[in-house]
PDB file of N, CA, C and O in Angstrom:
ATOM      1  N   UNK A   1     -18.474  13.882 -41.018  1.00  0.00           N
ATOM      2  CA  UNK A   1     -18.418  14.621 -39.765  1.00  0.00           C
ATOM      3  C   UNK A   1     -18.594  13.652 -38.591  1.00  0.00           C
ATOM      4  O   UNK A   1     -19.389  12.712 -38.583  1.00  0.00           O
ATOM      5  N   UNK A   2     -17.773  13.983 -37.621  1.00  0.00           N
ATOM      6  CA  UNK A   2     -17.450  13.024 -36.323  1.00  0.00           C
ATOM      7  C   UNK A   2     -19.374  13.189 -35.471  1.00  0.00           C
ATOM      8  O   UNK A   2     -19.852  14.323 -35.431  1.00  0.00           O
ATOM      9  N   UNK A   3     -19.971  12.337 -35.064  1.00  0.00           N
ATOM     10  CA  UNK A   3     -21.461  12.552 -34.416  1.00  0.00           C
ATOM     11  C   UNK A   3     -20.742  12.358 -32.693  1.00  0.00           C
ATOM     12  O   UNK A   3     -19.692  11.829 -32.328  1.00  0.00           O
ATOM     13  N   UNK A   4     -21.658  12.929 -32.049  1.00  0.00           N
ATOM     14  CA  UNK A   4     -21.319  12.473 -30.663  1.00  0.00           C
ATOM     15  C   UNK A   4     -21.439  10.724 -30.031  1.00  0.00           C
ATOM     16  O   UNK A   4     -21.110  10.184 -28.975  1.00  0.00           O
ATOM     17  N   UNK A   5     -22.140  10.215 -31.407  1.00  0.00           N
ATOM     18  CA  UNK A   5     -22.237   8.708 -31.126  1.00  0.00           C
ATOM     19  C   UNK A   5     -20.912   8.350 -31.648  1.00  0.00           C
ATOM     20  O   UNK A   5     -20.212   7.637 -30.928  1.00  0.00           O
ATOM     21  N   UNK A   6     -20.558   8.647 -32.535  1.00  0.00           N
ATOM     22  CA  UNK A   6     -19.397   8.440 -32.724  1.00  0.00           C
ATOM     23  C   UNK A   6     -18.017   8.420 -31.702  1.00  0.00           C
ATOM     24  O   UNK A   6     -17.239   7.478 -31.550  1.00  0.00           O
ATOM     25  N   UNK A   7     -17.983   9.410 -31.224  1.00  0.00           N
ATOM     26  CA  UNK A   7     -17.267   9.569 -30.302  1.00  0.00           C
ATOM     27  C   UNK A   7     -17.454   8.359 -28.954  1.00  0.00           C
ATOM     28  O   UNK A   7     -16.702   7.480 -28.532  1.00  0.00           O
ATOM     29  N   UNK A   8     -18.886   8.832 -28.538  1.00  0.00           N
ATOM     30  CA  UNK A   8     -18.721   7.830 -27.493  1.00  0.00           C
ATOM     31  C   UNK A   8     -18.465   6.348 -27.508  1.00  0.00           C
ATOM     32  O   UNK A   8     -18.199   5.627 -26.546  1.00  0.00           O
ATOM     33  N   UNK A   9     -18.588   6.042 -28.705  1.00  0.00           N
ATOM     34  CA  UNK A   9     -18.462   4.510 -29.147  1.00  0.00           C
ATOM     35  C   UNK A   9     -16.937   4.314 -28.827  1.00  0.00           C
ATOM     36  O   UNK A   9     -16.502   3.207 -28.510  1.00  0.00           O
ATOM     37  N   UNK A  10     -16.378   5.094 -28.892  1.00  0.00           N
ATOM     38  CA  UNK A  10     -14.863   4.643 -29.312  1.00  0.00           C
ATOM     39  C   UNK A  10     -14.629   5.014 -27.671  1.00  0.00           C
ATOM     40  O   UNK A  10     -14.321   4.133 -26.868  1.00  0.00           O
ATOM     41  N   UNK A  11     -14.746   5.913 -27.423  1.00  0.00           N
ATOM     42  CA  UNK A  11     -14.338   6.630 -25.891  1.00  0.00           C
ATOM     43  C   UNK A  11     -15.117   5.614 -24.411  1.00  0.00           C
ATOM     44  O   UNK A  11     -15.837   6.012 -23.496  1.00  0.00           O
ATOM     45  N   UNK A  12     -14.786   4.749 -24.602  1.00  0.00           N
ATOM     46  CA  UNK A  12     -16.107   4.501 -23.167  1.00  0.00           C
ATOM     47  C   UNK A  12     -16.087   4.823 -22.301  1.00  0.00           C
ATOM     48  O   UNK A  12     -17.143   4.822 -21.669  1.00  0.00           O
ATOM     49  N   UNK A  13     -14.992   5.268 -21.748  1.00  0.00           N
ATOM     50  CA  UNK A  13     -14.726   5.375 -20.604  1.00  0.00           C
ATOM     51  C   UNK A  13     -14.720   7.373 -20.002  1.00  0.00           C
ATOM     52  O   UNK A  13     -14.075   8.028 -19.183  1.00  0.00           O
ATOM     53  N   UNK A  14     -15.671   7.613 -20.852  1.00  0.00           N
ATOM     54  CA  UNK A  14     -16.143   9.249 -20.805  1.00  0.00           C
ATOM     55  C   UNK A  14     -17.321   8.758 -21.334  1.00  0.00           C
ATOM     56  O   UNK A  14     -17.783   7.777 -21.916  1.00  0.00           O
ATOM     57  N   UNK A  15     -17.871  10.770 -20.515  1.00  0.00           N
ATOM     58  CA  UNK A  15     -19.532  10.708 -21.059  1.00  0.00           C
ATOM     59  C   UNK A  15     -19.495  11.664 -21.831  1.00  0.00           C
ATOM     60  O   UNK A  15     -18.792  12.525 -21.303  1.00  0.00           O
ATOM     61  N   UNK A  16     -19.905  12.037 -22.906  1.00  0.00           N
ATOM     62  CA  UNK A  16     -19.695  12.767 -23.701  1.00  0.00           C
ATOM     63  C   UNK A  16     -21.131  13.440 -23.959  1.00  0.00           C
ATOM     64  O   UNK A  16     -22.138  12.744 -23.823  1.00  0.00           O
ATOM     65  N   UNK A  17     -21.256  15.138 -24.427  1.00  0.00           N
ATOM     66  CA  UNK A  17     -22.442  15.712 -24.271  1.00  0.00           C
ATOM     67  C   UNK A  17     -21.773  17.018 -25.242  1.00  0.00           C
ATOM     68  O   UNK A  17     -20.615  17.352 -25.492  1.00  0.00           O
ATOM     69  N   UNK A  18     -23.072  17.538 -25.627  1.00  0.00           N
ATOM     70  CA  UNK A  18     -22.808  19.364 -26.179  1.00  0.00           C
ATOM     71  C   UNK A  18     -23.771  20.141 -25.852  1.00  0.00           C
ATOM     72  O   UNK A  18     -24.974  20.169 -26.110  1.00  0.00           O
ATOM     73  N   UNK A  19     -22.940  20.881 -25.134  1.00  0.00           N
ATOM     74  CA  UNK A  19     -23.615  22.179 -24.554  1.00  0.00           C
ATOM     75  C   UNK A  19     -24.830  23.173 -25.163  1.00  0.00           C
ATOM     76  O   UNK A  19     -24.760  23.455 -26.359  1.00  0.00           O
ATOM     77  N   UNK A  20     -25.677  23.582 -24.553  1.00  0.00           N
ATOM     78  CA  UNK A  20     -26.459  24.249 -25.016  1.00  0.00           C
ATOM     79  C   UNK A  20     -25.996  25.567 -25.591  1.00  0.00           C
ATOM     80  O   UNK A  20     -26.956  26.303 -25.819  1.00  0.00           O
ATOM     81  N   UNK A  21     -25.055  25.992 -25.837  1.00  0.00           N
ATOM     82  CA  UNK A  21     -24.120  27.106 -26.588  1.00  0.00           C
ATOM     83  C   UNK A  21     -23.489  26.424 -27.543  1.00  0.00           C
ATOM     84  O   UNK A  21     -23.038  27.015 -28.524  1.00  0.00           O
ATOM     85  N   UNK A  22     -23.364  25.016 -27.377  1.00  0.00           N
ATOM     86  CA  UNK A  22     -22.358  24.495 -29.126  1.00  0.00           C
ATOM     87  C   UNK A  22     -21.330  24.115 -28.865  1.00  0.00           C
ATOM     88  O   UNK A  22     -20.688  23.592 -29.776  1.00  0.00           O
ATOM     89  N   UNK A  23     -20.619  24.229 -27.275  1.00  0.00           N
ATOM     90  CA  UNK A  23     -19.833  23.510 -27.155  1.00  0.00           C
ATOM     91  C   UNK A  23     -19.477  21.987 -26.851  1.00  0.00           C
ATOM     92  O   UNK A  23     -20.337  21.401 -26.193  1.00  0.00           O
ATOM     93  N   UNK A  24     -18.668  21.453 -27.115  1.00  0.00           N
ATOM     94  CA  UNK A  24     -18.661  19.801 -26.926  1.00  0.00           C
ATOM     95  C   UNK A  24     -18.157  19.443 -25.706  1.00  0.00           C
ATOM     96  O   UNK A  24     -17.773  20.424 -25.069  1.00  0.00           O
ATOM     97  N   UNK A  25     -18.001  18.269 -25.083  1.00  0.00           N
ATOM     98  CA  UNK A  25     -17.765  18.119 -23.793  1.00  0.00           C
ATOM     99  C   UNK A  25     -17.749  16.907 -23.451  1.00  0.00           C
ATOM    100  O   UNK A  25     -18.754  16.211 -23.594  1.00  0.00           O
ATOM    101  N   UNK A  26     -16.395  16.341 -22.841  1.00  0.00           N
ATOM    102  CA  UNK A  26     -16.493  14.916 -21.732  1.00  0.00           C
ATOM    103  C   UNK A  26     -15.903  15.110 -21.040  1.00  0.00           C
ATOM    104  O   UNK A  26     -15.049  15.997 -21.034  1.00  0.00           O
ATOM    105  N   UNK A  27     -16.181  14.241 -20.094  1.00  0.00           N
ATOM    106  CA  UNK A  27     -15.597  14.299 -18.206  1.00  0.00           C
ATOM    107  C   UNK A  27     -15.470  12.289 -18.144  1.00  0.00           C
ATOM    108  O   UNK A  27     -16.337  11.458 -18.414  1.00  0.00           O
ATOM    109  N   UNK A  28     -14.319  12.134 -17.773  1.00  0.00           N
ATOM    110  CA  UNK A  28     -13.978  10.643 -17.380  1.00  0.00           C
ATOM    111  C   UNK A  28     -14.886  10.168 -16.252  1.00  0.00           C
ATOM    112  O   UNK A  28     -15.212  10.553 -15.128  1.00  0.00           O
ATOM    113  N   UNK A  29     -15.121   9.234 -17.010  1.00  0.00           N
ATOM    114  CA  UNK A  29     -15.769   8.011 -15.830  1.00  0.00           C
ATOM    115  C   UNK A  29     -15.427   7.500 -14.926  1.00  0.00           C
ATOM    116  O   UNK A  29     -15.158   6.337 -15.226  1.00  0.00           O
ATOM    117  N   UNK A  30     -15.138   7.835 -13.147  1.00  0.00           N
ATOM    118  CA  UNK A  30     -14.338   7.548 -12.100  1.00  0.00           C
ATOM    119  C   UNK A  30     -13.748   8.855 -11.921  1.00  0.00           C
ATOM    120  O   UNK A  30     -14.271   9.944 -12.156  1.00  0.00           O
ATOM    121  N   UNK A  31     -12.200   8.528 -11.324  1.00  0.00           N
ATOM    122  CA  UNK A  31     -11.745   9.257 -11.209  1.00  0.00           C
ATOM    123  C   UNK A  31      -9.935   9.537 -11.716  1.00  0.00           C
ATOM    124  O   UNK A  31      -9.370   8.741 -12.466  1.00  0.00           O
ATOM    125  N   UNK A  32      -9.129  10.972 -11.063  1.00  0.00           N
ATOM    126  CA  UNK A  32      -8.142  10.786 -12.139  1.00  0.00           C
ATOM    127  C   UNK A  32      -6.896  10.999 -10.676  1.00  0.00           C
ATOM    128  O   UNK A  32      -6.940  12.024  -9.995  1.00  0.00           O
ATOM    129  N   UNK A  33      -6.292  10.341 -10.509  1.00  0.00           N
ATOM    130  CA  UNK A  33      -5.524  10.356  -9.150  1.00  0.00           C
ATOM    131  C   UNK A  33      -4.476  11.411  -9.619  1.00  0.00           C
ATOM    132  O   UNK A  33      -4.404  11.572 -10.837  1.00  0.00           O
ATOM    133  N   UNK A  34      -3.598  12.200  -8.771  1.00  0.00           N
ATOM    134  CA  UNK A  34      -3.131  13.269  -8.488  1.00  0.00           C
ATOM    135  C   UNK A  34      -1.501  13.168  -9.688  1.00  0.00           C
ATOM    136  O   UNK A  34      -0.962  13.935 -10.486  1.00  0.00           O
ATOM    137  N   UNK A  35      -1.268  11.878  -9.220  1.00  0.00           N
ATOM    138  CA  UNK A  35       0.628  11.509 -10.153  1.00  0.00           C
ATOM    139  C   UNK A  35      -0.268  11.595 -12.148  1.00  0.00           C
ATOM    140  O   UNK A  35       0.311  11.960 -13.172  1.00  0.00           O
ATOM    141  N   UNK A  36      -1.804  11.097 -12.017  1.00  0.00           N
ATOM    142  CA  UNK A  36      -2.252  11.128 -13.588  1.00  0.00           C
ATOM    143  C   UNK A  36      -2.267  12.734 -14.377  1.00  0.00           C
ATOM    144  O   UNK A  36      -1.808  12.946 -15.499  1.00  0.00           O
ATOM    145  N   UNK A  37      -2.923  13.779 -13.466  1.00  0.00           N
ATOM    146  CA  UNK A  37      -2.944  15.057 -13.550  1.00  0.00           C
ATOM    147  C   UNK A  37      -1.612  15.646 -13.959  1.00  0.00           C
ATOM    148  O   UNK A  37      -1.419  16.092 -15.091  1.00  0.00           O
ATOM    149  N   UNK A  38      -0.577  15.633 -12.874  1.00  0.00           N
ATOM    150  CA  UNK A  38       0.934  15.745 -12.697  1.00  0.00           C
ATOM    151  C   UNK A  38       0.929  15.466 -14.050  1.00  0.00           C
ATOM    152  O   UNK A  38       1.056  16.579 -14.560  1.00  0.00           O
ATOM    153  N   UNK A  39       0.841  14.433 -15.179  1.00  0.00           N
ATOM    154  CA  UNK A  39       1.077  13.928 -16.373  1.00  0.00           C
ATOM    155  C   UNK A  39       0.260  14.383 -17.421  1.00  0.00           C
ATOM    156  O   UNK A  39       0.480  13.955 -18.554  1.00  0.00           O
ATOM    157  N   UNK A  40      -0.785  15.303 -17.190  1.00  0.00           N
ATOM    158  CA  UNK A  40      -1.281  15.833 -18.356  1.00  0.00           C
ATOM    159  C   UNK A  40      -3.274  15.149 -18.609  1.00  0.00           C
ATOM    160  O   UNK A  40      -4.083  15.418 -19.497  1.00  0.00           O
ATOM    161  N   UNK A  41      -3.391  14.273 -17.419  1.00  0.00           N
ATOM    162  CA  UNK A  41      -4.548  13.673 -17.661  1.00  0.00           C
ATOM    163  C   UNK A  41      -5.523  14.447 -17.017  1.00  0.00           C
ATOM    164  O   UNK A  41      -5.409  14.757 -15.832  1.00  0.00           O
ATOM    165  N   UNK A  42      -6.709  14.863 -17.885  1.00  0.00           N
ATOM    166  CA  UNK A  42      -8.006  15.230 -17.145  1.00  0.00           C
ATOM    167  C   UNK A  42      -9.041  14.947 -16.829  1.00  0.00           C
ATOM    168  O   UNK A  42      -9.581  13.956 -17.323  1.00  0.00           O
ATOM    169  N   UNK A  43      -9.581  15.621 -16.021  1.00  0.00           N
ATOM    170  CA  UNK A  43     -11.272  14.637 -15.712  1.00  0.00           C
ATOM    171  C   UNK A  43     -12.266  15.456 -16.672  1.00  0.00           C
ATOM    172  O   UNK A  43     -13.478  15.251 -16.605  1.00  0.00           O
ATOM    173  N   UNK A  44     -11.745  16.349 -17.529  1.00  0.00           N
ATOM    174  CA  UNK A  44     -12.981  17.058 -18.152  1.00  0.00           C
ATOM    175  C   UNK A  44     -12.264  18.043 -19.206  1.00  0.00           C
ATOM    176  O   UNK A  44     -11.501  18.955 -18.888  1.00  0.00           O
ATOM    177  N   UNK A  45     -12.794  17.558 -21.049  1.00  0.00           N
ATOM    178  CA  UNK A  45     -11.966  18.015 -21.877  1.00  0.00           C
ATOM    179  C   UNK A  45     -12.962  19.345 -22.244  1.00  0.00           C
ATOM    180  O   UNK A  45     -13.428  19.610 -21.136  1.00  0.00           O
ATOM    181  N   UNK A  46     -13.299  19.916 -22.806  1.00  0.00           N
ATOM    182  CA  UNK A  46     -14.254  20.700 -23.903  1.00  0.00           C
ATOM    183  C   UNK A  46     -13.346  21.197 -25.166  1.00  0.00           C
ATOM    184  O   UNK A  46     -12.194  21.608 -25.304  1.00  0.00           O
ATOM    185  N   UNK A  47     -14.733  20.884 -26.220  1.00  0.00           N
ATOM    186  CA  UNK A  47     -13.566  21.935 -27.522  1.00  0.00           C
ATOM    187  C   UNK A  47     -15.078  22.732 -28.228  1.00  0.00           C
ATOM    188  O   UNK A  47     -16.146  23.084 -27.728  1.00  0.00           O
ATOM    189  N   UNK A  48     -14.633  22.768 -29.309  1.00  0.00           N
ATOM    190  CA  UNK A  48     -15.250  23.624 -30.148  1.00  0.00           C
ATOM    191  C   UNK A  48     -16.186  22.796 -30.996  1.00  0.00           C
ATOM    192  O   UNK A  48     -17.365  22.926 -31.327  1.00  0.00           O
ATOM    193  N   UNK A  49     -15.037  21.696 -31.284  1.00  0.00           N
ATOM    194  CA  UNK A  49     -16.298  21.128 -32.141  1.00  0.00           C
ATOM    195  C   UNK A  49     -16.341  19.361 -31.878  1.00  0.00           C
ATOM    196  O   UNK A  49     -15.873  18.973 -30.808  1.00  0.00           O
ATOM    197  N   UNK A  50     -16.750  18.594 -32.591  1.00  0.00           N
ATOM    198  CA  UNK A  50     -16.824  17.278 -32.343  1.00  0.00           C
ATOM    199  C   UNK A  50     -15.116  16.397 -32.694  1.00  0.00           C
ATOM    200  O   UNK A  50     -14.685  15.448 -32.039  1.00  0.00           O
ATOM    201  N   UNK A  51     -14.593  16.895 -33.590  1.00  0.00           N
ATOM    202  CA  UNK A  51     -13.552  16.626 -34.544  1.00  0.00           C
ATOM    203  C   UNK A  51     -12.689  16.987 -33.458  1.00  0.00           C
ATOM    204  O   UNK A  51     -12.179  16.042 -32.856  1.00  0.00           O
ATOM    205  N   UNK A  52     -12.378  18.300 -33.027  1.00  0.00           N
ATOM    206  CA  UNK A  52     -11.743  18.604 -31.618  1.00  0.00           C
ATOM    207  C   UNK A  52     -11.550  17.966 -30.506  1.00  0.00           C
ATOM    208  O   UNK A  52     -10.506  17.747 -29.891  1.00  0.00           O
ATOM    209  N   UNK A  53     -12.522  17.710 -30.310  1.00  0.00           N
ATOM    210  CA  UNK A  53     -13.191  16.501 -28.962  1.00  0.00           C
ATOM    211  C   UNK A  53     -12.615  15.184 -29.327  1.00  0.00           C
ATOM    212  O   UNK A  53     -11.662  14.851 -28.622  1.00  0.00           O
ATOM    213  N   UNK A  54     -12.920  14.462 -30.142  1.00  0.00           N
ATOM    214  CA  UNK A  54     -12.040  13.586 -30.519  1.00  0.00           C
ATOM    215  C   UNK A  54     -10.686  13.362 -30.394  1.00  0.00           C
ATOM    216  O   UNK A  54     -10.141  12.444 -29.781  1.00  0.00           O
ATOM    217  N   UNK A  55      -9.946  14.672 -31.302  1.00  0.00           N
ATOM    218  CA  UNK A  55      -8.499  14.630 -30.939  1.00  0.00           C
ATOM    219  C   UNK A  55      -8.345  14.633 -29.465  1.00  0.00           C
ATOM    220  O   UNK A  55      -8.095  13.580 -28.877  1.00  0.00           O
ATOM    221  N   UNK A  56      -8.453  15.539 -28.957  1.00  0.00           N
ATOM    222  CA  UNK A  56      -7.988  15.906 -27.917  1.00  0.00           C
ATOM    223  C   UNK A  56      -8.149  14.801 -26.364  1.00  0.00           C
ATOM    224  O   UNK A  56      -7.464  14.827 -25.342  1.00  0.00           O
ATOM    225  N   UNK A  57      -9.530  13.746 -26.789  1.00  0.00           N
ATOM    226  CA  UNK A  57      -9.870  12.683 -26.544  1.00  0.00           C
ATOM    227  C   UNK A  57      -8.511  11.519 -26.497  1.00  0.00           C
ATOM    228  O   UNK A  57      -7.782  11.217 -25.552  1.00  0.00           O
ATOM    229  N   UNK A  58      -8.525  11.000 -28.022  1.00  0.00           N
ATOM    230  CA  UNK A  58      -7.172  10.362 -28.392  1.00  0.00           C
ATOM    231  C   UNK A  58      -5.770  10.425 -27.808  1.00  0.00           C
ATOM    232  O   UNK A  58      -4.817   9.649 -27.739  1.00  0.00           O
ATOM    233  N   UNK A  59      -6.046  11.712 -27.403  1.00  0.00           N
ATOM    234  CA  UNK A  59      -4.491  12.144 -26.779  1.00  0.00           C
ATOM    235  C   UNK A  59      -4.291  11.866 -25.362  1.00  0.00           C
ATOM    236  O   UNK A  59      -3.197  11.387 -25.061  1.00  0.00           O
ATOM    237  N   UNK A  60      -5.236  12.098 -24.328  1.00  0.00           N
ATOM    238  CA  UNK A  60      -5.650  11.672 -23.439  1.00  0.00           C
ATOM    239  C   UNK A  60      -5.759   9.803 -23.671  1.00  0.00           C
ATOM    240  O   UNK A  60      -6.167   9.148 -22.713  1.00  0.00           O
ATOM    241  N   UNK A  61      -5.440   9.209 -24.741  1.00  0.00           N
ATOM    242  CA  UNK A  61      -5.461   7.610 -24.680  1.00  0.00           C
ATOM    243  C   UNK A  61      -4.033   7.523 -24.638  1.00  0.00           C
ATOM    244  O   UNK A  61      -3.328   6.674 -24.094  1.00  0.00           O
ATOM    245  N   UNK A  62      -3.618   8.868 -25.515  1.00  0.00           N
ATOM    246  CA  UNK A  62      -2.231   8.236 -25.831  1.00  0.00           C
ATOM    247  C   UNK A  62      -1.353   8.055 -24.578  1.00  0.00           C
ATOM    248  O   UNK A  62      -0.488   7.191 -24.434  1.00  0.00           O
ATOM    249  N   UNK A  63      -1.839   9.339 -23.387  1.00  0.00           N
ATOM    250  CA  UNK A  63      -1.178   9.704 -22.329  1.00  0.00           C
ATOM    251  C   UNK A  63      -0.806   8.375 -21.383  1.00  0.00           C
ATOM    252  O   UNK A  63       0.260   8.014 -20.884  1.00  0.00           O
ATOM    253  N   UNK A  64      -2.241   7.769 -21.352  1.00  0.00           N
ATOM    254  CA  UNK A  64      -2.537   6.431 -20.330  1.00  0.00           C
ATOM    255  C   UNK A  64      -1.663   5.399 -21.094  1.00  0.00           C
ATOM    256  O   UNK A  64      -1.024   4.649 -20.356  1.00  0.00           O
ATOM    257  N   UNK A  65      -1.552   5.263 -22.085  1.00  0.00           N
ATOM    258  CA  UNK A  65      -0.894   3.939 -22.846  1.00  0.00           C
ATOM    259  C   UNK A  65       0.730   4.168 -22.482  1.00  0.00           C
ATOM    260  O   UNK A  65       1.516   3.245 -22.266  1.00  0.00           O
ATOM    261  N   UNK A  66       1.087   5.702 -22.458  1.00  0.00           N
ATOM    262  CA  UNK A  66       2.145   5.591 -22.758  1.00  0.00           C
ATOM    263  C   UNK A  66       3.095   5.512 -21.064  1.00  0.00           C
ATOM    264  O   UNK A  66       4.303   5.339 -20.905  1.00  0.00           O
ATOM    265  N   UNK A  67       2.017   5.710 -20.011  1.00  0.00           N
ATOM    266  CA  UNK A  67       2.688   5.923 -19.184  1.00  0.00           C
ATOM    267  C   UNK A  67       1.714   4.802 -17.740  1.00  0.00           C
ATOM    268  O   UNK A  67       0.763   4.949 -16.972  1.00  0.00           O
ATOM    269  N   UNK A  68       2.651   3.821 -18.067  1.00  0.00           N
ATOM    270  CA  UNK A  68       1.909   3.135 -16.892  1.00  0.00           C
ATOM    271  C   UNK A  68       1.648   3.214 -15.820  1.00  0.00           C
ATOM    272  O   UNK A  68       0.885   2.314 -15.468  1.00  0.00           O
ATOM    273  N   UNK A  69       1.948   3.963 -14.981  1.00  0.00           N
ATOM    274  CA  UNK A  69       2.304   4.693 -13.403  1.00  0.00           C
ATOM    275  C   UNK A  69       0.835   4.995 -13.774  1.00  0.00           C
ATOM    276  O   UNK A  69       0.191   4.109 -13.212  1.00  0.00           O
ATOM    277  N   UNK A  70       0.064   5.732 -14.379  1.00  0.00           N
ATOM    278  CA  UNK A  70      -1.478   6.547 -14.248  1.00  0.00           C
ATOM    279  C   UNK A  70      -2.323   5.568 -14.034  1.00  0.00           C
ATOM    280  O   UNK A  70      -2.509   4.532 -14.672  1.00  0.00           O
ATOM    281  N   UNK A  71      -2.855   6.007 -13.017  1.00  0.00           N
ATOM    282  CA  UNK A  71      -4.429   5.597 -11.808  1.00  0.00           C
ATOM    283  C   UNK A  71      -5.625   6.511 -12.605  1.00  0.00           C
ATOM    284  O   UNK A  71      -5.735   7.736 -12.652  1.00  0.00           O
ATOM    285  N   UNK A  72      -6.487   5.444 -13.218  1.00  0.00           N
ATOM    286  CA  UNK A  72      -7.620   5.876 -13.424  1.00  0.00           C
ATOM    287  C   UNK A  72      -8.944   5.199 -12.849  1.00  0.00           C
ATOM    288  O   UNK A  72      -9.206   3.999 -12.938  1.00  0.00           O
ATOM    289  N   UNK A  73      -9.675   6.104 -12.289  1.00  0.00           N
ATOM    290  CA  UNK A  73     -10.252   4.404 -11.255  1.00  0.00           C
ATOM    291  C   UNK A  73     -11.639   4.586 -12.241  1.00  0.00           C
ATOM    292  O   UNK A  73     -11.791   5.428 -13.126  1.00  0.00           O
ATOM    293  N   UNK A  74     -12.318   3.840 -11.934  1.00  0.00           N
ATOM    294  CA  UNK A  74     -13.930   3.228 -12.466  1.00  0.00           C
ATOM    295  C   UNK A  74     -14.897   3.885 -11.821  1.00  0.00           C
ATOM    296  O   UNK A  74     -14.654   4.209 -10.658  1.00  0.00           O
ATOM    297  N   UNK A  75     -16.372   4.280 -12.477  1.00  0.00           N
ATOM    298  CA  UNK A  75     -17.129   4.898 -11.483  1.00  0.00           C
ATOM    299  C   UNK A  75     -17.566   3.385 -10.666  1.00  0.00           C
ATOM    300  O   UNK A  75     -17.478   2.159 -10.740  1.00  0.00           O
ATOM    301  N   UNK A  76     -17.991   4.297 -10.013  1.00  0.00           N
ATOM    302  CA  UNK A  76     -18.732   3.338  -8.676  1.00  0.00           C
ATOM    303  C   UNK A  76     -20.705   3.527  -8.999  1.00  0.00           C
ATOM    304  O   UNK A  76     -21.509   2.978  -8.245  1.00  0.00           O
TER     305      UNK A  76
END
């Protein structure tokens, strides 16, 4: 089973947390400029479970890799 350490190890660039109801949860570190959105990128995923979070994580990598135009800035 995927742990939330797990996750964040791989993810750095999110903070990753689970809700006091059981749900899972990350929000990107910085920010997500307007043409990244337009493309499917978010500042804040939730799922159901950890395994969820993950995917849905991954996909959000795949988005940035695949499309160089996306502005993701750094927190400050």
């Amino acid at each position: 089973m995927t742990t939330l350490e797990d996750i964040a190890r791989v993810h750095t660039g999110w903070i990753i947390w689970r809700s006091d109801v059981g749900r899972w949860w990350a929000t990107r570190r910085g920010h997500v400029d307007l043409e990244a959105i337009r493309m499917g990128c978010s500042m804040t995923l939730d799922a159901d479970d950890p395994d969820s979070l993950a995917a849905e994580l991954a996909a959000q990598d795949r988005l940035v890799t695949t499309a160089p135009d996306v502005r993701l800035g750094t927190a400050r």
